[in-house]
FIKENU-347429 format. One record per residue (C-alpha): x, y, z; residue in three letters; residue number from 1. Coordinates in Angstrom, 3 decimals, always signed. Layout:
<atoms>
+----------+----------+----------+------+-----+
:       px :       py :       pz : type : seq :
+----------+----------+----------+------+-----+
:        X :        Y :        Z :  ALA : NUM :
...
+----------+----------+----------+------+-----+
</atoms>
This chain:
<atoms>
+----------+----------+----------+------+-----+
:       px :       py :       pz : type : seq :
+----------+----------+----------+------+-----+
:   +0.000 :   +0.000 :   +0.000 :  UNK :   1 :
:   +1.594 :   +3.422 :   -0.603 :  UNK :   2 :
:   -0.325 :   +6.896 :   +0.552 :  UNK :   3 :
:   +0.509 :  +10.310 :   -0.301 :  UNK :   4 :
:   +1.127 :  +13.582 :   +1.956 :  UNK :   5 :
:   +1.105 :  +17.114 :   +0.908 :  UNK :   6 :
:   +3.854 :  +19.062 :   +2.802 :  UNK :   7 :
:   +4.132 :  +22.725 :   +2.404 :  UNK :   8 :
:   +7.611 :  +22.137 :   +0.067 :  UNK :   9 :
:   +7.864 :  +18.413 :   -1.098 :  UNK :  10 :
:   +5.623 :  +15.368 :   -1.079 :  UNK :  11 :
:   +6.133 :  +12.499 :   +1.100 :  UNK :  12 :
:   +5.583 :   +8.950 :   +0.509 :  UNK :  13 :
:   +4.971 :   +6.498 :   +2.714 :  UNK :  14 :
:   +5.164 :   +2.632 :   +2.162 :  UNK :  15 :
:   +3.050 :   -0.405 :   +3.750 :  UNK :  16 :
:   +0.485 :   +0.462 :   +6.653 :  UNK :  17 :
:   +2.535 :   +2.589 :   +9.350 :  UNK :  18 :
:   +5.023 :   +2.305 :  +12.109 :  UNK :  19 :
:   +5.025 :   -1.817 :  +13.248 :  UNK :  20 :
:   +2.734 :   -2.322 :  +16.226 :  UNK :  21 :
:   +3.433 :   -4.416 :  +19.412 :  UNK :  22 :
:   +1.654 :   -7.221 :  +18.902 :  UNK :  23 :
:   +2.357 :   -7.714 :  +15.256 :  UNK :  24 :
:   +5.995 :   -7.271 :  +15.971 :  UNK :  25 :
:   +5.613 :   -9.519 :  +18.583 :  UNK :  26 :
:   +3.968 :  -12.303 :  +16.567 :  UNK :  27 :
:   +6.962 :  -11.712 :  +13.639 :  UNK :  28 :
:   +9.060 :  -12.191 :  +15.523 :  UNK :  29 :
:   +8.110 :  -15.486 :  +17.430 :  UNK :  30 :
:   +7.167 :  -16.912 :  +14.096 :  UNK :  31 :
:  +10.724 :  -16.047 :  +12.151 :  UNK :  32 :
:  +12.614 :  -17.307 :  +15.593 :  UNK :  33 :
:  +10.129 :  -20.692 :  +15.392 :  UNK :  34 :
:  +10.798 :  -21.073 :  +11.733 :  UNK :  35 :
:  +14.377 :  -20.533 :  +12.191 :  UNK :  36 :
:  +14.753 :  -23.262 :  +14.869 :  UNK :  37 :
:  +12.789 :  -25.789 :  +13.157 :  UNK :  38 :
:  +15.114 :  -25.542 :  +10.631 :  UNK :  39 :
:  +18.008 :  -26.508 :  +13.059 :  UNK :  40 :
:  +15.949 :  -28.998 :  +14.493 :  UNK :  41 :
:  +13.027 :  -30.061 :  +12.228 :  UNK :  42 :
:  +12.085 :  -32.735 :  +14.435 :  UNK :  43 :
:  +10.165 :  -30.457 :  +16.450 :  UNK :  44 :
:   +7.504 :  -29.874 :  +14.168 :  UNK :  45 :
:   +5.950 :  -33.600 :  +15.238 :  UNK :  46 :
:   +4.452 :  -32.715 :  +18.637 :  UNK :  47 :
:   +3.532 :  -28.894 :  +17.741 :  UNK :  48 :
:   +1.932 :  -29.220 :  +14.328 :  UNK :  49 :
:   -1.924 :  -30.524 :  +14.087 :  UNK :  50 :
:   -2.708 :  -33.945 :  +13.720 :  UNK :  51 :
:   -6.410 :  -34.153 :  +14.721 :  UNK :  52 :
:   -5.514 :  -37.972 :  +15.405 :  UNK :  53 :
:   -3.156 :  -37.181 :  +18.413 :  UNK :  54 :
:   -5.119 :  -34.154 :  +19.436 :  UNK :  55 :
:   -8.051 :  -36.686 :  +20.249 :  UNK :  56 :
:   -6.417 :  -39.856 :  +20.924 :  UNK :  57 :
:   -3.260 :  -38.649 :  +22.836 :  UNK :  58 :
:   -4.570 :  -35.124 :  +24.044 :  UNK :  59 :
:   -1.999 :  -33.282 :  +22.160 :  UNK :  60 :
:   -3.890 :  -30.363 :  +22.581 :  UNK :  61 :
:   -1.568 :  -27.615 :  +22.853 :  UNK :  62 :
:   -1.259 :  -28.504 :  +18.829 :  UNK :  63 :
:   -4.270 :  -26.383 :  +18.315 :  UNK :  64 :
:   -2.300 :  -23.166 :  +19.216 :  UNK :  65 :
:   +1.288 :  -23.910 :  +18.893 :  UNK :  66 :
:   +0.455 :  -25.126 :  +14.726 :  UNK :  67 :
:   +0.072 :  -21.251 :  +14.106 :  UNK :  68 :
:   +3.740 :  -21.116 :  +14.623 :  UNK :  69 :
:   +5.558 :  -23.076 :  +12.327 :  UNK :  70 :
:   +5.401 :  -22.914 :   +8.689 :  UNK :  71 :
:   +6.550 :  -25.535 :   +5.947 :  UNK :  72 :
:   +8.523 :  -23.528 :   +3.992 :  UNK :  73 :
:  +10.533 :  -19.973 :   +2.674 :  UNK :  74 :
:   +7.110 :  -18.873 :   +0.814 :  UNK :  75 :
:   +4.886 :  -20.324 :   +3.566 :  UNK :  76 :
:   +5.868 :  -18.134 :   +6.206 :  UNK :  77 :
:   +6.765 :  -15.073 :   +3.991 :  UNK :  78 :
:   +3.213 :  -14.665 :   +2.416 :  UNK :  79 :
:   +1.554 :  -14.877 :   +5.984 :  UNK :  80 :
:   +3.884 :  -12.707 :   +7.741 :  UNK :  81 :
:   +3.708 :  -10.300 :   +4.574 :  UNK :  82 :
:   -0.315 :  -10.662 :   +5.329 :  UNK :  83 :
:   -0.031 :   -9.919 :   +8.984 :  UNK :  84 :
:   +2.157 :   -6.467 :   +8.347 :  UNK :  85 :
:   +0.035 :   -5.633 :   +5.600 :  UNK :  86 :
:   -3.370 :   -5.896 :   +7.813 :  UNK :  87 :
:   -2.841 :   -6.350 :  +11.069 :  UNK :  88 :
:   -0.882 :   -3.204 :  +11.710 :  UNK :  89 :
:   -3.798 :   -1.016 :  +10.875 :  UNK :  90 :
:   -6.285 :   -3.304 :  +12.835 :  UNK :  91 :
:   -4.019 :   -3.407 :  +16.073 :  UNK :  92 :
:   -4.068 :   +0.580 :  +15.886 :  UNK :  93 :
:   -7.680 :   +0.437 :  +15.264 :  UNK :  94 :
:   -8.650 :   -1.678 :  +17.949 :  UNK :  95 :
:   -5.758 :   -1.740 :  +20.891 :  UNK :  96 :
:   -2.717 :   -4.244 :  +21.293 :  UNK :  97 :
:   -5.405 :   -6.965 :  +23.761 :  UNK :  98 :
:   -8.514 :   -6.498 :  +21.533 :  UNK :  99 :
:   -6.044 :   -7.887 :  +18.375 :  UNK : 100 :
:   -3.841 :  -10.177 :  +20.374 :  UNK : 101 :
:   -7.255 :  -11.834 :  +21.011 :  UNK : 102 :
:   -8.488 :  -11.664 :  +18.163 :  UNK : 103 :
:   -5.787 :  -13.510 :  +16.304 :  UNK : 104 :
:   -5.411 :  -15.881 :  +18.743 :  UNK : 105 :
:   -9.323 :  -16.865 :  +18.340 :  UNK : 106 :
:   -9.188 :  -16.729 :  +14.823 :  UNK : 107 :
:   -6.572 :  -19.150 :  +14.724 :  UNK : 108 :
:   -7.899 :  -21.495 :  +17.464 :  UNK : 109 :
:  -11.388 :  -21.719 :  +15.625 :  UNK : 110 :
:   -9.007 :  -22.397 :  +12.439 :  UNK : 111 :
:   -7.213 :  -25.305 :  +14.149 :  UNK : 112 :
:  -10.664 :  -27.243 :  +15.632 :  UNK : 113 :
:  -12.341 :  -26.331 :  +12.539 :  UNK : 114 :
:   -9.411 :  -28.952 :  +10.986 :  UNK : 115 :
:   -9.938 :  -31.752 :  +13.949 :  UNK : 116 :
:  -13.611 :  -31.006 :  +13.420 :  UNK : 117 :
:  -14.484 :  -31.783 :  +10.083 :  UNK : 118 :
:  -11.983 :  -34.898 :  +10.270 :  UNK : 119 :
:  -14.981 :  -36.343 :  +11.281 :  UNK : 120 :
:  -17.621 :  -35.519 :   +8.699 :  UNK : 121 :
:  -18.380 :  -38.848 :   +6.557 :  UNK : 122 :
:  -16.861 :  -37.852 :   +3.422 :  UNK : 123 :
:  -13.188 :  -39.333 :   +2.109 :  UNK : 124 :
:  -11.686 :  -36.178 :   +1.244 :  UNK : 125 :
:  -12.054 :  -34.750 :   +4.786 :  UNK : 126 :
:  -11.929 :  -37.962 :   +6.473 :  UNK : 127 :
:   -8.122 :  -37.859 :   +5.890 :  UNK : 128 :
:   -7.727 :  -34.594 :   +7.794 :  UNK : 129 :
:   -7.507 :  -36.736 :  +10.298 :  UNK : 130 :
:   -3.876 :  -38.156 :   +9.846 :  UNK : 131 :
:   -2.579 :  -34.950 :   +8.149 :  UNK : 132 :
:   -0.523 :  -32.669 :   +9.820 :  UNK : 133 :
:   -1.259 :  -28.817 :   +9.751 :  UNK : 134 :
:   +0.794 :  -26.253 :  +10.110 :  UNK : 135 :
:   +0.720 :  -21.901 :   +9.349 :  UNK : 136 :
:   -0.869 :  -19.102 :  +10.621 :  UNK : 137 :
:   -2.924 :  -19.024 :   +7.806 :  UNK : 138 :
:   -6.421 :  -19.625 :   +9.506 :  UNK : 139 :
:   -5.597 :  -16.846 :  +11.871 :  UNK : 140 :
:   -4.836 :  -14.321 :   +9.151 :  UNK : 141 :
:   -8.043 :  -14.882 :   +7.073 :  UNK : 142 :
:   -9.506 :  -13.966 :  +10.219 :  UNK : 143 :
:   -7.860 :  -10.659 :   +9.789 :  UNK : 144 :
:   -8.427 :  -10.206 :   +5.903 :  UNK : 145 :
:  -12.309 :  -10.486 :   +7.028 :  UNK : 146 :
:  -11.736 :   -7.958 :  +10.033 :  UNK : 147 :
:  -10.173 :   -5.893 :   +7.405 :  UNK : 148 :
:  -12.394 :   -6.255 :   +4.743 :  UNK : 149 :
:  -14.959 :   -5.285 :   +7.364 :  UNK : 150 :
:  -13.544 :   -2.151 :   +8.503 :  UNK : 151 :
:  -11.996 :   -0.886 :   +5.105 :  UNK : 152 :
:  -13.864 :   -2.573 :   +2.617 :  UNK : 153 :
:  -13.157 :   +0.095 :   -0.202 :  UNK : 154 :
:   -9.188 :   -0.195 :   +0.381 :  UNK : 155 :
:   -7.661 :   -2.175 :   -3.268 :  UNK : 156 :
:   -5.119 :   -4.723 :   -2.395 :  UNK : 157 :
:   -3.109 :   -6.620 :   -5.373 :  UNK : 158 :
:   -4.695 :   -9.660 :   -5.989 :  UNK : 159 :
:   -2.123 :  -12.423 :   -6.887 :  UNK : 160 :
:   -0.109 :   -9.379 :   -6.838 :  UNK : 161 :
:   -1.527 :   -8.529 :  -10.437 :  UNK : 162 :
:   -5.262 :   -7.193 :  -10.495 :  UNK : 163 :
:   -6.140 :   -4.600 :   -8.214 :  UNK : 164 :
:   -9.221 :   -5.535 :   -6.105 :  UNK : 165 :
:  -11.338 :   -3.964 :   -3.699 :  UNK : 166 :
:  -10.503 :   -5.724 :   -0.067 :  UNK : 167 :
:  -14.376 :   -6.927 :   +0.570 :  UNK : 168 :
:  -14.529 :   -8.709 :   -3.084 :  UNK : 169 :
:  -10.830 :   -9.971 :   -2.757 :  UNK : 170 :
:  -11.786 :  -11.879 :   +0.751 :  UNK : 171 :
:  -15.262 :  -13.063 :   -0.595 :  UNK : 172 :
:  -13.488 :  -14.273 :   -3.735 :  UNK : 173 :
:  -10.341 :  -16.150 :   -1.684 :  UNK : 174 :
:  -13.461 :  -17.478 :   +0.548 :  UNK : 175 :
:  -14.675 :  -19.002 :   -2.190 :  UNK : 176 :
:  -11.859 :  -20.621 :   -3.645 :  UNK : 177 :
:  -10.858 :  -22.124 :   -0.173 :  UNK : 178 :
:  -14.516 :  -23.740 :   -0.305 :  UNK : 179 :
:  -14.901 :  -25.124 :   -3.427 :  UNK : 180 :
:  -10.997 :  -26.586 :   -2.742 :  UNK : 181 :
:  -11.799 :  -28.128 :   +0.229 :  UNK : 182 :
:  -15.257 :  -29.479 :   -0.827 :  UNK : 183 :
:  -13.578 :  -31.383 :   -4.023 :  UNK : 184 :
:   -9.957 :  -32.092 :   -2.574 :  UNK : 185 :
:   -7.921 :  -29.975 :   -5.213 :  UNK : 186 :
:   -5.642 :  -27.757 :   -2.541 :  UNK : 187 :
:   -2.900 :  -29.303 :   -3.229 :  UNK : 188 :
:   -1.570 :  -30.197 :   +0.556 :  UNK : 189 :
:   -3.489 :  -26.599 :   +1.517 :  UNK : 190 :
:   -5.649 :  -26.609 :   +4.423 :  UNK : 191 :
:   -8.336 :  -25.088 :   +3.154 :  UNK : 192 :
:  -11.155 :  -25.794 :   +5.875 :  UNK : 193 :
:   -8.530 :  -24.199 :   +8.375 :  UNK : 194 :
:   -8.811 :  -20.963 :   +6.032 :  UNK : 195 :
:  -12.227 :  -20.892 :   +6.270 :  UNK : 196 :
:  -12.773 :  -21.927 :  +10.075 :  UNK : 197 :
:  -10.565 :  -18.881 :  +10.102 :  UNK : 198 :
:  -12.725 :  -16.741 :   +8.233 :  UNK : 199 :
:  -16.013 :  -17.875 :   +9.944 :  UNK : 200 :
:  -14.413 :  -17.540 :  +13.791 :  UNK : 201 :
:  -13.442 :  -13.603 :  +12.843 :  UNK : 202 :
:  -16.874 :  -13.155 :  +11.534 :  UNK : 203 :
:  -18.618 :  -14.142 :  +14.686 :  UNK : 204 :
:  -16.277 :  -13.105 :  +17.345 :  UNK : 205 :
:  -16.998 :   -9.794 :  +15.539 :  UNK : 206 :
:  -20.803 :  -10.020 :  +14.840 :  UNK : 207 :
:  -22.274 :  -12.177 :  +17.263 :  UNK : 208 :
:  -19.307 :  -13.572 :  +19.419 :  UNK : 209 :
:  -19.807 :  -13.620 :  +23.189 :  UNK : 210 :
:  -17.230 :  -10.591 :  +23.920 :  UNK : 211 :
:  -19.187 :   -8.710 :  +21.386 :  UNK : 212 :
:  -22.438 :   -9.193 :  +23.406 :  UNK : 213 :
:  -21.024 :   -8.904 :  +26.783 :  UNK : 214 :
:  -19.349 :   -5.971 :  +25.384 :  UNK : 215 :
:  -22.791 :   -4.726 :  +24.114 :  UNK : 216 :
:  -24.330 :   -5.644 :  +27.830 :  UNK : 217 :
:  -22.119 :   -3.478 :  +29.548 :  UNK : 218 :
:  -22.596 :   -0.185 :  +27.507 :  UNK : 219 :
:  -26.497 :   -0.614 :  +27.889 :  UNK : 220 :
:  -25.715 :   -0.566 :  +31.598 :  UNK : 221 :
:  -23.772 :   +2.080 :  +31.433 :  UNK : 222 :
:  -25.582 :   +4.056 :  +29.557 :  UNK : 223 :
:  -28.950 :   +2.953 :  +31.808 :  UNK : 224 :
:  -26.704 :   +4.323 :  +34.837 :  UNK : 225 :
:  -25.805 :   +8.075 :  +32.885 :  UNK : 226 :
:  -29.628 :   +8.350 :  +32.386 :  UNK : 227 :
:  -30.611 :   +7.732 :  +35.800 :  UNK : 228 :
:  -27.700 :   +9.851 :  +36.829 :  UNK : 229 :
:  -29.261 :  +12.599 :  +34.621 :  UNK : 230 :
:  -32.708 :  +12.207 :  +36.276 :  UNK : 231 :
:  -31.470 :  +12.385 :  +39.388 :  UNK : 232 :
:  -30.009 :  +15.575 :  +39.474 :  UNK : 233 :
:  -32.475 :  +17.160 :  +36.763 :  UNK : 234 :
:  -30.019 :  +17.908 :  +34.011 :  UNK : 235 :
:  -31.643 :  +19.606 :  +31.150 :  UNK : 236 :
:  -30.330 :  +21.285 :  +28.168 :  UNK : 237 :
:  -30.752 :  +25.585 :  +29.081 :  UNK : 238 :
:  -31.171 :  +28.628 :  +26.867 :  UNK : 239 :
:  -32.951 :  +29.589 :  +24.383 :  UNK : 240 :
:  -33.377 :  +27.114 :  +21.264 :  UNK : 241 :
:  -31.692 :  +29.486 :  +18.719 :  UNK : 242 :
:  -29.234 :  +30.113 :  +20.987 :  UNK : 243 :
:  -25.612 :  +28.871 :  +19.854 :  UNK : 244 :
:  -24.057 :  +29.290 :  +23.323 :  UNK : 245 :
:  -26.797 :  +26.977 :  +25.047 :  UNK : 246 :
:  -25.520 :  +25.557 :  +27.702 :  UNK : 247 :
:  -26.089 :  +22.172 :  +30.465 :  UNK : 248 :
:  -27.657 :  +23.340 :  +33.694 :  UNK : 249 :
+----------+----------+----------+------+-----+
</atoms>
């Protein structure tokens, strides 16, 4: 993304979304250092990636959080950390460093059961979800293209770095293809459901999730408790109506 600013002499550019954030730096960096060491060691990847088989039968399931992680290769990890500058910087200053640190972290929770879970639907090509291991923060960043989408859904990104796409069309369009992959098998070793488990967990947790409606709870009793502090001490707006200077008595 590149945005321009008028200065009284010269005009600057700027590149990408802003300063880094905490959070986002934060999460670059433990993914980079976590690729780096399975590298060294790559042996490590068998008890942190997902295998819905050990999650169930050996209660592995610290795999459904540590699979976001690790990453299977050079492109892997450098398309998804790309993704999580690109979007997540602007959504961590739009919403604070906790609201986004939770955020991701449900997204890509949801992502990682929504894998185990539909190892279990009757139907071959999911059925062997259930041996397969997973791996990538993927899941938890199409929860932030969706929260993204949501908030900016007029901003163009590149799409396949070629065709310049409006955000909301570009997610419903990589939605789609992440269906109709994992409903016929074609992704290629991509774990498609865990994109759109992603997807679906960022669009409740921010339409109907249970922090939104406790969060919704809590400014109707608040604003219940302004009212009655109102009443109680007979505030009223004073002056005259075409007065611009009215003031609260």
């Amino acid at each position: 993304m590149r945005s321009r600013y008028p200065s009284s002499s010269t005009l600057a550019y700027s590149f990408g979304p802003g300063p880094i954030t905490p959070v986002v730096k934060a999460l670059l960096i433990a993914n980079v250092a976590m690729y780096v060491v399975t590298r060294i060691a790559p042996a490590i990847i068998l008890p942190l990636g997902l295998v819905p088989k050990e999650v169930i039968e050996q209660l592995r399931v610290w795999q459904v959080f540590t699979y976001m992680f690790l990453h299977a290769g050079t492109f892997h990890i450098l398309f998804n950390m790309l993704a999580l500058w690109m979007f997540g910087v602007e959504l961590e200053r739009t919403w604070g460093s906790p609201y986004f640190a939770k955020f991701y972290a449900v997204c890509g929770v949801a992502a990682g059961v929504t894998q185990i879970l539909v190892s279990f639907v009757p139907v071959p090509v999911l059925q062997q979800i259930y041996y397969v291991q997973t791996v990538g923060a993927s899941g938890a960043i199409f929860g932030l293209l969706f929260a993204y989408a949501l908030y900016f859904p007029s901003r163009s990104i590149l799409m396949f770095f070629v065709f310049p796409v409006p955000v909301r069309y570009a997610v419903a369009i990589m939605g789609g293809m992440a269906l109709l992959a994992s409903i016929d098998g074609s992704g290629g070793g991509v774990a498609n459901t865990a994109h759109l488990g992603g997807l679906l967990a960022g669009y409740l947790y921010l339409k109907g999730g249970r922090l939104h409606l406790l969060s919704e709870i809590k400014y109707r009793y608040l604003k219940w408790r302004i009212n009655r502090v109102r009443r109680k001490f007979d505030v009223y707006s004073g002056g005259r109506a075409d007065d611009v200077d009215r003031r609260v008595h």
